[in-house]
PAMARVO-701551 format. One record per residue (C-alpha): residue number from 1; residue in three letters; x, y, z. Coordinates in Angstrom, 3 decimals, m for minus. Layout:
<vexkols>
<vexkol k="NUM" r="ALA" x="X" y="Y" z="Z"/>
...
</vexkols>
This chain:
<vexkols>
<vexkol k="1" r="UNK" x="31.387" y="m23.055" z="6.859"/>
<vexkol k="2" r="UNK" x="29.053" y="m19.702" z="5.979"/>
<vexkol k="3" r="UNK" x="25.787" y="m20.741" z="4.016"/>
<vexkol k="4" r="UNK" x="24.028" y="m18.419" z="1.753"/>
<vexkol k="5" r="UNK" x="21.207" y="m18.156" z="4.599"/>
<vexkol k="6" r="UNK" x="24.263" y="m16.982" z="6.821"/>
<vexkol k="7" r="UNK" x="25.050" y="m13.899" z="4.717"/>
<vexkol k="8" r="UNK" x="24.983" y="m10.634" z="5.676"/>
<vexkol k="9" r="UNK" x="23.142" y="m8.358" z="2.490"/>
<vexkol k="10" r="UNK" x="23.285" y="m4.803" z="2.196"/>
<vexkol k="11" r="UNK" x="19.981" y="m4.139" z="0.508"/>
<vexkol k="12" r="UNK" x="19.765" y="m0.404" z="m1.199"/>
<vexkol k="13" r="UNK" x="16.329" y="0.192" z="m2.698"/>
<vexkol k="14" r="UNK" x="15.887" y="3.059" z="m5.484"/>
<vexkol k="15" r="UNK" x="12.717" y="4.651" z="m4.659"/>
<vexkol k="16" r="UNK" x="12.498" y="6.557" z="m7.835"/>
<vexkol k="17" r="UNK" x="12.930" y="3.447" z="m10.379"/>
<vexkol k="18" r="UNK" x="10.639" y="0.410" z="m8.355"/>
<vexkol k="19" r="UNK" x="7.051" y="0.471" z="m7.429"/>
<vexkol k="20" r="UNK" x="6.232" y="0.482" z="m3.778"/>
<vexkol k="21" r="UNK" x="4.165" y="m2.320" z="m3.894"/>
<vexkol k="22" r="UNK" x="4.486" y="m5.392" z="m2.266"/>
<vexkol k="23" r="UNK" x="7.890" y="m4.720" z="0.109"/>
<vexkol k="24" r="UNK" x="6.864" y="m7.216" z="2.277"/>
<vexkol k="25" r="UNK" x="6.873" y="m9.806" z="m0.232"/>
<vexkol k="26" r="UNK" x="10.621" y="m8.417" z="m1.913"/>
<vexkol k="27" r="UNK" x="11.789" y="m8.301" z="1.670"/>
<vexkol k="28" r="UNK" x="10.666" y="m11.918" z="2.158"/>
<vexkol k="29" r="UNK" x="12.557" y="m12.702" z="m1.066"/>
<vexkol k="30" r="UNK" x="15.731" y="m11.635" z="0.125"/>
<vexkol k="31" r="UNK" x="15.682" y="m13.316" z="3.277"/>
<vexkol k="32" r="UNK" x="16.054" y="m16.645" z="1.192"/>
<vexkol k="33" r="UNK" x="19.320" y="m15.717" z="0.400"/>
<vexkol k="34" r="UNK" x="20.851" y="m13.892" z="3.726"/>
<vexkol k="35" r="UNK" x="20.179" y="m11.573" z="6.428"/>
<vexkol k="36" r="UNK" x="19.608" y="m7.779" z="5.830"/>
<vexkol k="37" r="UNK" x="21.871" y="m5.907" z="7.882"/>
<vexkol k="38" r="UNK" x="21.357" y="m2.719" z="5.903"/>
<vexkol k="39" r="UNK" x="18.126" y="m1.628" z="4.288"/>
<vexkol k="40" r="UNK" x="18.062" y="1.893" z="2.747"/>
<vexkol k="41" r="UNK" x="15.945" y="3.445" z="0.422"/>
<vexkol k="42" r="UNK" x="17.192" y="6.261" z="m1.755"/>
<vexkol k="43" r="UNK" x="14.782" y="9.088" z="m3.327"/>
<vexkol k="44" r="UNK" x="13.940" y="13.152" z="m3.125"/>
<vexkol k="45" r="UNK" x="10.910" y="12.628" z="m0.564"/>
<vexkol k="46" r="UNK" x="9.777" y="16.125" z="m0.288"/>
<vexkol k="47" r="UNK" x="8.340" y="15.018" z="m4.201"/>
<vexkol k="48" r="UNK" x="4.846" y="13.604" z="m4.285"/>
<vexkol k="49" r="UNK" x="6.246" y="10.765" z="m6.644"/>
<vexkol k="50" r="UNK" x="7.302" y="8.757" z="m3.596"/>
<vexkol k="51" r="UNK" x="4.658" y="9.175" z="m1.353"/>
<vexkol k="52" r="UNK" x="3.289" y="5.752" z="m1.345"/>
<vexkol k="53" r="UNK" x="6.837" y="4.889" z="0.064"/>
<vexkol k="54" r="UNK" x="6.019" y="6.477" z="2.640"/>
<vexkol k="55" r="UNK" x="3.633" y="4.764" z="4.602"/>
<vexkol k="56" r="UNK" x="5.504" y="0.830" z="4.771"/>
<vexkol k="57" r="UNK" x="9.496" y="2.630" z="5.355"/>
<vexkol k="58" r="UNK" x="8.270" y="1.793" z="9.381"/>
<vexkol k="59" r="UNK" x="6.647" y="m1.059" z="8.677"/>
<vexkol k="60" r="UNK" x="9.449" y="m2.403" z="7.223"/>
<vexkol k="61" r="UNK" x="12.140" y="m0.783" z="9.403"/>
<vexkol k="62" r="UNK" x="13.602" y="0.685" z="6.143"/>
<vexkol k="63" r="UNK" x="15.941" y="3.436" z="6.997"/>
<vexkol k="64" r="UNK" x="14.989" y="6.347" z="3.861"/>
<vexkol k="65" r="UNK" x="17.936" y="8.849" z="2.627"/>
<vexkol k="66" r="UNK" x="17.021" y="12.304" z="1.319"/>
<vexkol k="67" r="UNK" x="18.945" y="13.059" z="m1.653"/>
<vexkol k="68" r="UNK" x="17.294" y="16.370" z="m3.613"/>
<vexkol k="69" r="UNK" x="16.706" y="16.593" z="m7.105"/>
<vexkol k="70" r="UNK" x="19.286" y="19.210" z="m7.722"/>
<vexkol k="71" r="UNK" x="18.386" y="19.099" z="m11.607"/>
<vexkol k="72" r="UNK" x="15.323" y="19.056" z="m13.170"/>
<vexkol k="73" r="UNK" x="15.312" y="15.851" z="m15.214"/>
<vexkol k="74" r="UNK" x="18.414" y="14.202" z="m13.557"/>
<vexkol k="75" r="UNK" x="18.089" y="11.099" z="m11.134"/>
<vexkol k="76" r="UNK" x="20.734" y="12.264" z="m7.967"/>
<vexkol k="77" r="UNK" x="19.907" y="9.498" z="m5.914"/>
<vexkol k="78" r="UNK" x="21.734" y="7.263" z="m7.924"/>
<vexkol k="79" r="UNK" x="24.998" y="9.119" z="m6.698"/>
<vexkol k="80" r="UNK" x="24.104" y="8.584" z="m3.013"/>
<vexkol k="81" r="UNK" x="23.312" y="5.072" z="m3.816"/>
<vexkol k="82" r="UNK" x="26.241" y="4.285" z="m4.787"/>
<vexkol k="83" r="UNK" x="28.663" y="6.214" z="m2.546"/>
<vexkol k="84" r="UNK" x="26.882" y="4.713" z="0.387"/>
<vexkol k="85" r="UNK" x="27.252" y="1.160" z="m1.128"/>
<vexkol k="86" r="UNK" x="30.783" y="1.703" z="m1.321"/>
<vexkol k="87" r="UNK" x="31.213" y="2.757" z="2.424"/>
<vexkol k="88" r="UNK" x="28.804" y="m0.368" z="2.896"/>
<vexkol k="89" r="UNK" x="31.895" y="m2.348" z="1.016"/>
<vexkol k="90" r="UNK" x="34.985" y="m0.697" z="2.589"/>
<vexkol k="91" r="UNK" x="33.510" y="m1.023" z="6.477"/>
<vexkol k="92" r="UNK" x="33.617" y="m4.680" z="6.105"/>
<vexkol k="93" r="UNK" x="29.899" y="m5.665" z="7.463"/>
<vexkol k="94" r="UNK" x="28.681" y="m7.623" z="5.107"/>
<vexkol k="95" r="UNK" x="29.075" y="m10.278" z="3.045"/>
<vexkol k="96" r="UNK" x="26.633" y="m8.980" z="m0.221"/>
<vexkol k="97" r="UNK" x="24.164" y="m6.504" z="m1.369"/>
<vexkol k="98" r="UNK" x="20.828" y="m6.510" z="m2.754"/>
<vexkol k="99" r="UNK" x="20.365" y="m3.419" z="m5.562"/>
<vexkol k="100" r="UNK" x="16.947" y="m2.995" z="m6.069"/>
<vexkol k="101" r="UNK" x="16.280" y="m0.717" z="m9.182"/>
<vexkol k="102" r="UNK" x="15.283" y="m1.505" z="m12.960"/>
<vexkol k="103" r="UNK" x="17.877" y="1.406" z="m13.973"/>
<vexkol k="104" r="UNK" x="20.562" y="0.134" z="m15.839"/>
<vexkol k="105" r="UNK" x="22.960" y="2.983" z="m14.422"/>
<vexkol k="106" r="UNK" x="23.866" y="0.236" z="m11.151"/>
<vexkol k="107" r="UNK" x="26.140" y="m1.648" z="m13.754"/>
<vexkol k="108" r="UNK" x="29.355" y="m0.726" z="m13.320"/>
<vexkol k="109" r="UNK" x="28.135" y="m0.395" z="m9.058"/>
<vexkol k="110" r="UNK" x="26.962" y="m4.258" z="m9.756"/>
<vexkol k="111" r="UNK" x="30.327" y="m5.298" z="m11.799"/>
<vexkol k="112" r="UNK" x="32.510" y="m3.276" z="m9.085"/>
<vexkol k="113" r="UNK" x="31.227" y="m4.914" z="m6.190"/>
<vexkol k="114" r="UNK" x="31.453" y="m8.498" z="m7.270"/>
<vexkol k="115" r="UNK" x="35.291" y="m8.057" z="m8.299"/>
<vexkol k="116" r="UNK" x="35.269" y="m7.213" z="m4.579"/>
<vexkol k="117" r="UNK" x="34.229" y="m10.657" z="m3.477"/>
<vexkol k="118" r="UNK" x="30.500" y="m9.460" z="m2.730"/>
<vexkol k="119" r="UNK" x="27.701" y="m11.834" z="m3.500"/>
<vexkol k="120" r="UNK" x="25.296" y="m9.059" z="m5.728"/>
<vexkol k="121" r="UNK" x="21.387" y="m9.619" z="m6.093"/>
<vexkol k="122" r="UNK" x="19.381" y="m7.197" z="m8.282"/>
<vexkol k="123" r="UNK" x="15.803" y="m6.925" z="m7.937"/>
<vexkol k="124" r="UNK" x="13.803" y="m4.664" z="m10.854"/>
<vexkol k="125" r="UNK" x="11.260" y="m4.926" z="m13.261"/>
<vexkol k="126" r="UNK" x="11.052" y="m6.420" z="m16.532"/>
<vexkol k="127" r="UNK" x="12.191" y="m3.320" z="m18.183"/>
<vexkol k="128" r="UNK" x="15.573" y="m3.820" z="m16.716"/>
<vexkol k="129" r="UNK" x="17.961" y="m3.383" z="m19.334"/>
<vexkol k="130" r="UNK" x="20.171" y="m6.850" z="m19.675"/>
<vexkol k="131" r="UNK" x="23.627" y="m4.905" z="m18.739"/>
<vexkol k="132" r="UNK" x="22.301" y="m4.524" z="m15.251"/>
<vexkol k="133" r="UNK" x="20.979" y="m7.596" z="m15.045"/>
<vexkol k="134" r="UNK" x="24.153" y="m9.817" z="m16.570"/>
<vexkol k="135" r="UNK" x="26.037" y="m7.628" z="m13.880"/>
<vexkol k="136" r="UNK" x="24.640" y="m9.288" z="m10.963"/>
<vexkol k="137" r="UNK" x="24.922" y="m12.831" z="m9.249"/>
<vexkol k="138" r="UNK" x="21.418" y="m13.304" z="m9.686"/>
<vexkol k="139" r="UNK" x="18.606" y="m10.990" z="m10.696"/>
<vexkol k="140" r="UNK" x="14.869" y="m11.385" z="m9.780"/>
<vexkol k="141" r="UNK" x="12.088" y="m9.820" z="m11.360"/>
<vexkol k="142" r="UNK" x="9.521" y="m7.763" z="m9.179"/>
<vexkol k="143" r="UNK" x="6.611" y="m9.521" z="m11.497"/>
<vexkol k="144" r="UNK" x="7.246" y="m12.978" z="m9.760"/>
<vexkol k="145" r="UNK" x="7.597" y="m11.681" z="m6.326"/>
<vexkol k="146" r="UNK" x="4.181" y="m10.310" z="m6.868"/>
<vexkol k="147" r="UNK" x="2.902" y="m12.992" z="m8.163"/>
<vexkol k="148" r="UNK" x="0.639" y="m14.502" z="m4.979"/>
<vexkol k="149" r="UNK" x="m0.340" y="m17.729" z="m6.750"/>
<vexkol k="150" r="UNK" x="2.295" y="m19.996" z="m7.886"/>
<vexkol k="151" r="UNK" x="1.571" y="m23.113" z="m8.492"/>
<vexkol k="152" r="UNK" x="4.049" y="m26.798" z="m8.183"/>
<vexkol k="153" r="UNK" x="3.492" y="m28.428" z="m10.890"/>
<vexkol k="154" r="UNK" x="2.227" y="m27.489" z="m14.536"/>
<vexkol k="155" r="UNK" x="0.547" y="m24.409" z="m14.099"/>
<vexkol k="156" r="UNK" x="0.752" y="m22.668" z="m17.792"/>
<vexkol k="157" r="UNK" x="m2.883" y="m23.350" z="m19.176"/>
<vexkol k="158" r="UNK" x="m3.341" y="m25.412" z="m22.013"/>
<vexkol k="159" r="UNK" x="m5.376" y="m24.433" z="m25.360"/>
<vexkol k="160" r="UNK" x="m7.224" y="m26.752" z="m27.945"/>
<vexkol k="161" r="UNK" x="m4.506" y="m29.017" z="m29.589"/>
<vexkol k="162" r="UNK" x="m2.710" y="m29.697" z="m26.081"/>
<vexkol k="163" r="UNK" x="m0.047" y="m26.516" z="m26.931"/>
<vexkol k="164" r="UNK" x="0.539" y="m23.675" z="m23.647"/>
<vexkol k="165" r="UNK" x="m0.886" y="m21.040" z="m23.285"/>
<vexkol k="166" r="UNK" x="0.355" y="m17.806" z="m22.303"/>
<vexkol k="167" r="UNK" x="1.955" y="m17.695" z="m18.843"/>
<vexkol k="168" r="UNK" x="0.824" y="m14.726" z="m16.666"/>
<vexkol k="169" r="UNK" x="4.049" y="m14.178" z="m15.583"/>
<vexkol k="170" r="UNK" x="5.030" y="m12.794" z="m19.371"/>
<vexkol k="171" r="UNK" x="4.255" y="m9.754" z="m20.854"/>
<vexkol k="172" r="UNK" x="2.197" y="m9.433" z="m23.509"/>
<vexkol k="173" r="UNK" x="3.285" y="m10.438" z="m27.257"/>
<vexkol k="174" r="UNK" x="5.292" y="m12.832" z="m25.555"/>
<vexkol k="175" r="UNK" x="6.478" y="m16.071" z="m27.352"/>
<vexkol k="176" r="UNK" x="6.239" y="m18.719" z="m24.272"/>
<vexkol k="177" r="UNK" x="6.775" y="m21.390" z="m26.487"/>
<vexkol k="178" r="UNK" x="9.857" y="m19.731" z="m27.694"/>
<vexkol k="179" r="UNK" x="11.225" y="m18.901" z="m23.940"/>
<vexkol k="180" r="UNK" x="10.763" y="m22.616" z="m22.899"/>
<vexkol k="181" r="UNK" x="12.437" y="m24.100" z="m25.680"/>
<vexkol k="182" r="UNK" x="15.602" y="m21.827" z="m25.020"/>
<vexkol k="183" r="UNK" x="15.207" y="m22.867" z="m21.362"/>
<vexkol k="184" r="UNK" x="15.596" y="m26.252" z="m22.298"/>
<vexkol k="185" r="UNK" x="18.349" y="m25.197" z="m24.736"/>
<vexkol k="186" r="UNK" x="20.432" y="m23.784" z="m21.360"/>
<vexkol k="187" r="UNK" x="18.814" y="m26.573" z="m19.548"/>
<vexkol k="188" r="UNK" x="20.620" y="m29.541" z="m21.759"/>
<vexkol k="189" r="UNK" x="24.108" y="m27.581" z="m22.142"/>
<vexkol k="190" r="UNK" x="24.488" y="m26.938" z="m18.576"/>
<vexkol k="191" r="UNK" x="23.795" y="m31.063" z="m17.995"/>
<vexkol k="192" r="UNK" x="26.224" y="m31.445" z="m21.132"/>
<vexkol k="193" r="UNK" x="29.320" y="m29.076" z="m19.374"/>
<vexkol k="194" r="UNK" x="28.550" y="m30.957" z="m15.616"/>
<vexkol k="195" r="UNK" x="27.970" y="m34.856" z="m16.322"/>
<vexkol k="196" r="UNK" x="29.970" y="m37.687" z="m15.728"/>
<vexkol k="197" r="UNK" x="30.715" y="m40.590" z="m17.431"/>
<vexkol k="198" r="UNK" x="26.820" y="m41.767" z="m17.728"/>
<vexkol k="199" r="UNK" x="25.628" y="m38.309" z="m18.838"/>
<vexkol k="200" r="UNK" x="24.210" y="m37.538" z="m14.883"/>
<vexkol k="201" r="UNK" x="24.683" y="m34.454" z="m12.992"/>
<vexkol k="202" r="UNK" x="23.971" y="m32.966" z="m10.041"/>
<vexkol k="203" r="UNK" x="20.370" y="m30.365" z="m9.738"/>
<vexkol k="204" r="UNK" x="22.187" y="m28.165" z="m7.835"/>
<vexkol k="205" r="UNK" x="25.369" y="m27.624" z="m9.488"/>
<vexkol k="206" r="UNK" x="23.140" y="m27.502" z="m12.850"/>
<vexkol k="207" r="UNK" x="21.126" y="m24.768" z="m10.932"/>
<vexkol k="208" r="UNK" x="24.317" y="m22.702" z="m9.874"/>
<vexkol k="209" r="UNK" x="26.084" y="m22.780" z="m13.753"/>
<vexkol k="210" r="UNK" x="22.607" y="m21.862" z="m15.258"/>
<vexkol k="211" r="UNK" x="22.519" y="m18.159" z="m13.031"/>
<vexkol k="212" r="UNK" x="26.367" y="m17.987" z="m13.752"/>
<vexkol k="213" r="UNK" x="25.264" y="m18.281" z="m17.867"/>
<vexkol k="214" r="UNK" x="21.779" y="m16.440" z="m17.081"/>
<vexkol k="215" r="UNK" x="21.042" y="m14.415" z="m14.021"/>
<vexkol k="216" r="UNK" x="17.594" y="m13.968" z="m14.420"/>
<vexkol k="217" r="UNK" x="16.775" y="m17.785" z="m15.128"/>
<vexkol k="218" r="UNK" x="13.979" y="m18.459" z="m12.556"/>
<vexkol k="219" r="UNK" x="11.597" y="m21.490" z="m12.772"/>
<vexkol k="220" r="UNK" x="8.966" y="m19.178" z="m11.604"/>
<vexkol k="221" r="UNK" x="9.088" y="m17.485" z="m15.104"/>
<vexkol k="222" r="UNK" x="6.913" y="m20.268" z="m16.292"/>
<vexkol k="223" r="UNK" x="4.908" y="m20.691" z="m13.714"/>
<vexkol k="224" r="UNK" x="7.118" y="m23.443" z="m11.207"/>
<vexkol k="225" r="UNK" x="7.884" y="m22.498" z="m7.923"/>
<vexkol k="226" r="UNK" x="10.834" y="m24.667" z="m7.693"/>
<vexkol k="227" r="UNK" x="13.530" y="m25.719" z="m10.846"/>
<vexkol k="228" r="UNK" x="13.071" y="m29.828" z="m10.176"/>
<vexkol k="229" r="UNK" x="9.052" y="m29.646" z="m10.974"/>
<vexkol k="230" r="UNK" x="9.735" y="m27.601" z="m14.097"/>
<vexkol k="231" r="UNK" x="12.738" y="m29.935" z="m15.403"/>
<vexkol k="232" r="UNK" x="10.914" y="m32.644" z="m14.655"/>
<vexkol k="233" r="UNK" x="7.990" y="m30.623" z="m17.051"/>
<vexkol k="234" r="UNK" x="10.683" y="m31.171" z="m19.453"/>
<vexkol k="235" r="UNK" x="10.698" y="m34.708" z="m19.938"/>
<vexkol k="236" r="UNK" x="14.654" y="m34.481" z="m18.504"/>
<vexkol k="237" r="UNK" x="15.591" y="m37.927" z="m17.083"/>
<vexkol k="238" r="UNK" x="15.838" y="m37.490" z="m13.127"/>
<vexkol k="239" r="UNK" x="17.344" y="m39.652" z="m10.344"/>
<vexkol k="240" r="UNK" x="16.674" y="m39.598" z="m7.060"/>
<vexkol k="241" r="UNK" x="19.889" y="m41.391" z="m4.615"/>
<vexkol k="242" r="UNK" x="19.519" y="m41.964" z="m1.201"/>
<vexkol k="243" r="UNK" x="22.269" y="m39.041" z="0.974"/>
<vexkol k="244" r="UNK" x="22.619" y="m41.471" z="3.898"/>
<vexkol k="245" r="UNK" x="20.594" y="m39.444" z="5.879"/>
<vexkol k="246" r="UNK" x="17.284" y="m40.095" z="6.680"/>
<vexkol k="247" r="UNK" x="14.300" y="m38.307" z="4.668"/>
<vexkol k="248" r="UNK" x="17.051" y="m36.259" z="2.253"/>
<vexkol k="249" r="UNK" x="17.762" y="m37.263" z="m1.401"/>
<vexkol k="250" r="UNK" x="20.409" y="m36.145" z="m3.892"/>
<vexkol k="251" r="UNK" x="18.446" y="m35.264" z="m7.193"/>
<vexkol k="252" r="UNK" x="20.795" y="m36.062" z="m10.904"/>
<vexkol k="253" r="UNK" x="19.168" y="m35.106" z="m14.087"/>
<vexkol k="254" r="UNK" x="20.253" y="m36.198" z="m17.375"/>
<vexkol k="255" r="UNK" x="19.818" y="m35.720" z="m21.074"/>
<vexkol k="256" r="UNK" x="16.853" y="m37.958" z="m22.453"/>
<vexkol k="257" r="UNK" x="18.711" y="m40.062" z="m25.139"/>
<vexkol k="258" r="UNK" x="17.119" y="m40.203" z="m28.373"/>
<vexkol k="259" r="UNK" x="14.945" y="m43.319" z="m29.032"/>
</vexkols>
């Protein structure tokens, strides 16, 4: 049986719509979820706008495509994007792709390629508009990936009268408070639509139906590196049953009850 570390990811980078920053620490991010078997980056590199691309393409072993800017004002690389994603598709290599781009014109490439049976991953920035990001399996924001220190337990600062503080993974006029409650919201009706008979269900399946309802739910958005620490943050009820096998636990969450 394939795991999700076992599949093979096409991963297409738009060089005119991400920052090159940090590609180590993206390309470490999409190693959790499968092995790249393609990585191309798309962009007009005789422009000075990409130049900083330029020096971590070897580094990286990133293959780059030329694609001119035939029209002053008009993004062409999206075209050769997504014609070479859909040779990627037909030739039958892999098993997913990653689209990394905060342009919300890799929709209908995102919606195409899951109705073929690919697993799709976006990667942008938090100006992403939500069709793109609704279109894919899962979508990660560049913010967290460059985020270097993420903490395990409760990292969101406290002010005077115990309430959070502003997480630094939000931008600013932000309502934390706001995003946590609707969390918890998506949080209690995933437990609701998964429990048994005693109200428990299973982390993990929880964890899969919450990116199915919201792909770009990430514990990391408030400041948890994993989703257990920040339910738990959450004053959830959790359960911890032995597997069988030594050292590894099943983890059930449930709904507090009231009183």
């Amino acid at each position: 049986m394939q795991t999700l570390n076992d599949l093979r990811l096409a991963v297409l980078i738009d060089a005119d719509n991400i920052p090159f920053s940090n590609v180590k620490g993206m390309l470490e991010e999409i190693a959790k979820y499968g092995t790249p078997t393609f990585k191309r980056i798309y962009g007009d590199w005789t422009q000075p706008t990409v130049a900083g691309w330029k020096s971590v393409l070897l580094e990286n072993a990133i293959t780059p495509v030329q694609q001119y800017s035939y029209t002053k004002g008009k993004n062409s690389t999206d075209s050769a994007m997504i014609i070479d994603a859909m040779d990627i598709l037909y030739s039958g290599k892999v098993d997913g792709f990653c689209l990394v781009s905060s342009d919300s014109d890799f929709t209908r490439l995102a919606t195409r390629l899951r109705e073929a049976g690919m697993r799709v991953i976006g990667i942008g920035e938090r100006k992403t508009p939500s069709p793109f990001i609704v279109a894919c399996d899962k979508f990660i924001y560049l913010e967290i990936i460059n985020s270097s220190n993420i903490a395990t337990e409760i990292p969101i600062p406290k002010k005077k009268g115990g309430k959070p503080g502003k997480s630094k993974f939000k931008t600013d006029e932000s309502d934390l408070q706001g995003q946590i409650k609707r969390a918890k919201r998506l949080i209690a009706s995933s437990i609701t639509d998964l429990a048994d008979e005693n109200g428990w269900a299973y982390l993990g399946d929880v964890g899969n139906l919450i990116l199915k309802k919201q792909p770009d739910f990430d514990s990391r958005n408030f400041g948890f590196a994993k989703l257990k620490p920040f339910i738990k943050s959450l004053e959830f009820e959790i359960d911890e049953r032995d597997s069988g096998q030594s050292g590894i636990k099943h983890i059930y969450i449930r709904n507090r009850k009231a009183g």
